[in-house]
Each structure stands twice: as structure tokens, then as C-alpha cells.
C-alpha positions in Angstrom: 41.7 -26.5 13.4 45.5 -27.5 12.2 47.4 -29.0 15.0 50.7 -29.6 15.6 50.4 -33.0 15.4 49.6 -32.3 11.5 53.5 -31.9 10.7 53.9 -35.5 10.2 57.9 -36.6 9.8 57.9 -39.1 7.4 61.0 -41.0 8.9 61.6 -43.7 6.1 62.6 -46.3 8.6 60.2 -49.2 9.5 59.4 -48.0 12.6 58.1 -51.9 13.7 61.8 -53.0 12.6 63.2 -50.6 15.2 61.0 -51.5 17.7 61.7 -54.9 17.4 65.2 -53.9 17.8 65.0 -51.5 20.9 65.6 -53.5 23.7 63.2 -52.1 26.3 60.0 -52.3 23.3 61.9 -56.0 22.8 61.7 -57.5 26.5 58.2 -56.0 26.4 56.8 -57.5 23.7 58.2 -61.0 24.6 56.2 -61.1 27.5 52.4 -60.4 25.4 53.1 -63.1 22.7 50.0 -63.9 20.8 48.4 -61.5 23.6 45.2 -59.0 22.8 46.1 -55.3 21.8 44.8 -53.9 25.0 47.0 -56.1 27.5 47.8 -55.5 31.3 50.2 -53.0 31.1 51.5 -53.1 34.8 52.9 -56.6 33.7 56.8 -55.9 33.8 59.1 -56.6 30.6 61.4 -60.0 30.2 65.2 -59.5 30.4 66.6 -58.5 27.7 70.7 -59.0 28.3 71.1 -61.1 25.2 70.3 -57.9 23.0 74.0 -56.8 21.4 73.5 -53.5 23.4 72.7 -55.0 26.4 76.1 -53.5 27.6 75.4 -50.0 26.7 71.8 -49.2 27.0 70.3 -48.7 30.5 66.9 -50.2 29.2 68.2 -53.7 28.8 67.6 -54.4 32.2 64.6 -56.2 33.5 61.9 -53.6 33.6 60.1 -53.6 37.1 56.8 -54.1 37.5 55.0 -50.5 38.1 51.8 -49.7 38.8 49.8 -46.8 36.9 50.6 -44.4 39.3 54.4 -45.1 40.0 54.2 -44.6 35.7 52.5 -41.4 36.0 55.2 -40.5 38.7 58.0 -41.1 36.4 56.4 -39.0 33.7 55.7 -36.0 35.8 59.8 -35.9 37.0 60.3 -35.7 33.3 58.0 -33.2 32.6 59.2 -30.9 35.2 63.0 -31.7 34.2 61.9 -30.4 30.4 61.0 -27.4 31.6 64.7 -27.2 33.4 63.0 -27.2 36.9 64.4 -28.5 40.2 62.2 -31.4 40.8 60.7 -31.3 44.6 58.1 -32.9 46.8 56.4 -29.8 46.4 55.8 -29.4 42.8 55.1 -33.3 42.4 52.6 -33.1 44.7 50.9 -30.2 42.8 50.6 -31.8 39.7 49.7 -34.9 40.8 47.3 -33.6 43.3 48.2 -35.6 46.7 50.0 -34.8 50.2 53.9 -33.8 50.0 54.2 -36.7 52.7 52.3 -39.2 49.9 54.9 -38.0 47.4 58.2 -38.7 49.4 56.6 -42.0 50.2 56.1 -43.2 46.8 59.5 -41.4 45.6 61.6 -43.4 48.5 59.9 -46.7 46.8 61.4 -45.3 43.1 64.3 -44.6 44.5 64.9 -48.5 45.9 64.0 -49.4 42.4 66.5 -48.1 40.8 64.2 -45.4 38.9 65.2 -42.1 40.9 68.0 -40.4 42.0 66.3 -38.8 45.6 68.5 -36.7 48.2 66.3 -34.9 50.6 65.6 -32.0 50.4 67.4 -31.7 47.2 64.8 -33.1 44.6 64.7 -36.1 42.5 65.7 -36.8 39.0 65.1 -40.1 36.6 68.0 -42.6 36.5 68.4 -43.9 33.1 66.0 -46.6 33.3 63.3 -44.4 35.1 63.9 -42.0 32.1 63.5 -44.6 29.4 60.3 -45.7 31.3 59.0 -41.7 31.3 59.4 -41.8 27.7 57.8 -44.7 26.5 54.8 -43.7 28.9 55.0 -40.2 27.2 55.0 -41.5 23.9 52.0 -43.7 24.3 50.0 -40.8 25.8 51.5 -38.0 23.1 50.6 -40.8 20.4 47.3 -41.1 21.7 46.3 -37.5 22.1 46.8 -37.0 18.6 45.1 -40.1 17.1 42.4 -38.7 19.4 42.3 -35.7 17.9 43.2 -36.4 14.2 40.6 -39.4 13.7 38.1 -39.3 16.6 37.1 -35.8 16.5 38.1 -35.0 20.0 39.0 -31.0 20.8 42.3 -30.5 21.9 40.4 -29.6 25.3 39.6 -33.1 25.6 42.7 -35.4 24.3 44.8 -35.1 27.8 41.8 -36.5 30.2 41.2 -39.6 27.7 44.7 -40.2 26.7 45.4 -40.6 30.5 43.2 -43.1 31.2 44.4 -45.4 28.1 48.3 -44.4 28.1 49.1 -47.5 30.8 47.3 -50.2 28.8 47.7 -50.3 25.0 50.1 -52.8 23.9 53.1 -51.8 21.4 51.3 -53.6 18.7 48.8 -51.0 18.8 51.2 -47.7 19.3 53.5 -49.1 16.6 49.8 -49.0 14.6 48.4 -45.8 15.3 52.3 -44.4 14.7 52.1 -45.5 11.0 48.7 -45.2 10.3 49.3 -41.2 11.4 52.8 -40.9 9.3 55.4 -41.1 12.5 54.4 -37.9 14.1 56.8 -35.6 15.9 54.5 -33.6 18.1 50.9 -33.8 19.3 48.1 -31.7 19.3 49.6 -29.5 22.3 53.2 -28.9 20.2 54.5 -31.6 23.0 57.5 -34.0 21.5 56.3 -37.0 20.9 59.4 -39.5 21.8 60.3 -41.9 19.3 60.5 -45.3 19.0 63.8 -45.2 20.3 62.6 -42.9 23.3 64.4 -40.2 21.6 62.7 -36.6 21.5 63.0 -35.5 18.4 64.3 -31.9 17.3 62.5 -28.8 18.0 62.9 -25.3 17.0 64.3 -22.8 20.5 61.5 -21.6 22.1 60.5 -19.7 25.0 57.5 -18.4 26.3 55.4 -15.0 25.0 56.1 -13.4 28.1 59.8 -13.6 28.0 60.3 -11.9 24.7 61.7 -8.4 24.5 59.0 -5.8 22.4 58.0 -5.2 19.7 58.5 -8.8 18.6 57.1 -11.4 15.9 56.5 -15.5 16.3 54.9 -18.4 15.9 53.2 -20.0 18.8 54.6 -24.0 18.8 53.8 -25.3 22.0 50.8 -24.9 24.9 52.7 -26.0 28.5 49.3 -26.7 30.0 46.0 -28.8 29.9 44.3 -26.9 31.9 40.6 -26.7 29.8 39.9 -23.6 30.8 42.7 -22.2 29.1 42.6 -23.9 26.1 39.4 -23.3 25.7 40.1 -19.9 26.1 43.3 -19.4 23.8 41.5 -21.2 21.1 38.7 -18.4 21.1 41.4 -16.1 20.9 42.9 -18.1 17.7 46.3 -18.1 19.7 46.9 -21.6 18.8 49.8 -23.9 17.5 51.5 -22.5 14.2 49.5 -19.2 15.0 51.8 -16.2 13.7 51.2 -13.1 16.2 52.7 -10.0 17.0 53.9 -9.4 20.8 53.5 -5.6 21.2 54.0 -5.2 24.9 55.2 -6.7 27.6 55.7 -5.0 31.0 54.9 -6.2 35.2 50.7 -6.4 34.7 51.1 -9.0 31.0 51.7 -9.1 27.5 49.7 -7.2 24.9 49.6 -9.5 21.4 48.3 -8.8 17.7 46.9 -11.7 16.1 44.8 -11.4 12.7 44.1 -8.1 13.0 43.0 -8.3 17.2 44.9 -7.3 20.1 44.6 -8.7 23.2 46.3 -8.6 26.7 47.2 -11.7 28.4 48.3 -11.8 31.9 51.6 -13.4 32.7 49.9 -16.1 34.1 48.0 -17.4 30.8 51.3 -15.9 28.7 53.9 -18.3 30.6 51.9 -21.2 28.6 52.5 -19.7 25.3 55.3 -21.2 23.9 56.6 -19.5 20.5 59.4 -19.7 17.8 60.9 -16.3 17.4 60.7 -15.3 13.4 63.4 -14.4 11.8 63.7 -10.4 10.9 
């Protein structure tokens, strides 16, 4: 199967140069000198005010000491902010599978270090810092997925589960590795931005989901917004999988009817919603 993560974008930069230079990578990496390439990855970053944009950039602050679940926190505000939601106690909770009460706990803590913006009953959002730290959590997970995928065989069924478990702990020696050795990728196997190694997302085509389009339509699926196994499992039986070209023939309250090579099936807005896609051009 092709997967996103095939599109490789071939930068031409030294992507170990620019890490070097990025001042949140930098204060990292001075604290695991000579260290393994699996080190502890809760152990918090060195200042790094002497970098020349230590004015400018949020991430030249010290970075705090987190454990693997105030990272996975962080990542899941992000998440929910990329797909332009109001970020509550509520949906946290759901995707990371504990008690509301749990959530506004651990988001109060955030909050008093300088990673969230909380108001209650009003959601929280990523300060700069917290953002930068989402990214370069997101990056080492997206990075992982696909080298999962692309050189260990792994179904795209399987990447999120392993990726989670070893996104906390690699060192940047070993992302900065597995990021050349695949060609500076731009997406993973999902169609998910992978975040550079500036922490910048890189471009993407507008999308929007199959069951938002007005019919008869054509596109290109881009993006699956879930890991559910399940459902991968089952779109990929259905072949409706990234750079997939189909045909969106119906759309009403009950779920979208699409044509793809040569089958048509119906989807219910619940399994559609997933389906991101790339409208083509008439």
C-alpha cells in the first residue's frame, strides 16, 4: 500500500544543522551529551537565553520537566485546536480516556506552568511554549509512525499504538536519523503533518471531509482523522485510502454514497467525517 508518508520533501537543508540551531532541539540536546539514543525523555531542556533569538522565540525558555502524560496532554489540545475545535474538559477527557474532574486537575497544573491558557468553563488553549512542546512531541510520534510503517512492515492499523509508547523517549539524535534516512517527510502514513524541525507544519492542500462536499463531486482522499483500528481496517478493505481518487455521488441526512475503482459504497456520516479529501479540480 502507498502511503502518505511516501511523498517525501526533499528539503535541501541539513536538517541536523537546523536543529542544532533551533533553540528548543538546542537546550535539549545540551542536556544528553555523549548520552544513549533512547535517553529519559521526561528530563527537562537547559536554558537556552544565549541563542541570538532568545528574544523572539517562546521556546528559548527553560523547558519544564513533564511527565508522559502532561506531553500527551499538550498534544491532544493541539490536536483538537487543528481541527478548529473549542478545547474543553469534556473532549480531553474523551480522548484521553479519564474523569473530566482528572482533566481540570492536570490542566490547572499546565496552566501554573506556563503551558496553557485555562478560563473555566471556557476551554484551554497552548501558550507558545506548550505549543512548541505539542509539536516536537507530534513530530517524534508522526516520524515514528511512518518509519514504522515504511521499514518495519507495520499496517497503518498498527503505527499509532507503537509510536505512542516510544514518542516520549527517543533522543533527537535518533529523530534527526530516522528524518534523513526517510528523505524529510511531510506527512505520515495517516496524511497527518508531520512538524518540522523547526516545529513548523508544513503546507497542505484545503481539505475537508467526504461528508461535507456538495454532489456529484470528485477527490482525492489526503488524510484519515482517526486511529480507531476498526475503521482503518475497514476503509482499507474498501481501498478508500490516502491518495485514493473516488467519486462522491450522494450525500444526504442517512451518509454519503462514493464510487471508487469501479465500486460504490455508502458510508455513514460517522465513518465519512474521518475521510479527509482534496477536491479535484474540474
Amino acid at each position: 500500500m502507498h502511503y502518505a508518508g511516501k511523498r517525501l520533501a526533499k528539503t535541501g537543508v541539513n536538517e541536523k544543522k537546523r536543529m542544532e540551531d533551533h533553540p528548543l532541539k538546542a537546550s535539549q540536546e545540551s542536556t544528553s551529551s555523549g548520552a544513549s539514543s533512547i535517553p529519559d525523555a521526561s528530563a527537562g531542556a537547559t536554558s537556552a537565553a544565549d541563542s541570538p533569538n532568545a528574544a523572539e522565540n517562546p521556546t528559548t525558555h527553560n523547558r519544564p520537566r513533564l511527565s508522559e502524560a502532561q506531553e500527551d496532554y499538550l498534544k491532544e489540545i493541539f490536536k483538537l485546536r487543528e481541527l478548529n475545535q473549542n478545547v474543553t474538559m469534556q473532549d480531553l477527557a474523551q480522548r484521553l480516556e479519564v474523569r473530566p474532574a482528572s482533566v481540570t486537575g492536570m490542566i490547572k497544573k499546565l496552566s501554573k506552568m506556563g503551558l496553557v491558557d485555562y478560563k473555566p468553563y471556557k476551554g484551554a488553549q497552548l501558550t507558545d511554549l506548550g505549543e512548541a512542546i505539542a509539536l516536537e512531541v507530534l513530530r517524534h510520534h508522526r516520524l515514528l509512525e511512518l518509519y514504522l510503517a515504511d521499514h518495519l512492515n507495520y499496517s497503518w492499523d498498527e503505527i499509532h499504538e507503537e509510536a505512542e509508547r516510544l514518542e516520549h523517549v527517543i533522543s533527537e539524535k535518533f529523530e534527526a536519523a530516522i528524518s534523513e534516512l526517510m528523505g524529510h517527510p511531510t506527512h505520515d502514513p495517516h496524511g497527518d503533518p508531520i512538524p518540522s524541525v523547526d516545529l513548523e507544519i508544513p503546507d497542505s492542500p484545503s481539505l475537508k471531509a467526504v461528508n461535507k462536499f456538495d454532489t456529484p463531486a470528485s477527490a482525492t482522499i489526503r488524510r484519515v482523522m482517526t486511529q480507531d483500528r476498526d475503521i482503518l481496517n475497514m476503509i482499507s478493505r474498501l481501498e478508500l485510502t490516502i491518495d485514493q481518487e473516488i467519486a462522491i455521488t450522494g450525500n444526504d441526512k442517512t451518509g454519503v454514497r462514493i464510487k471508487v475503482s469501479g465500486n460504490q459504497y455508502f458510508l455513514p456520516h460517522a465513518i465519512a467525517r474521518y475521510l479527509w479529501a482534496e477536491e479535484s479540480k474540474s
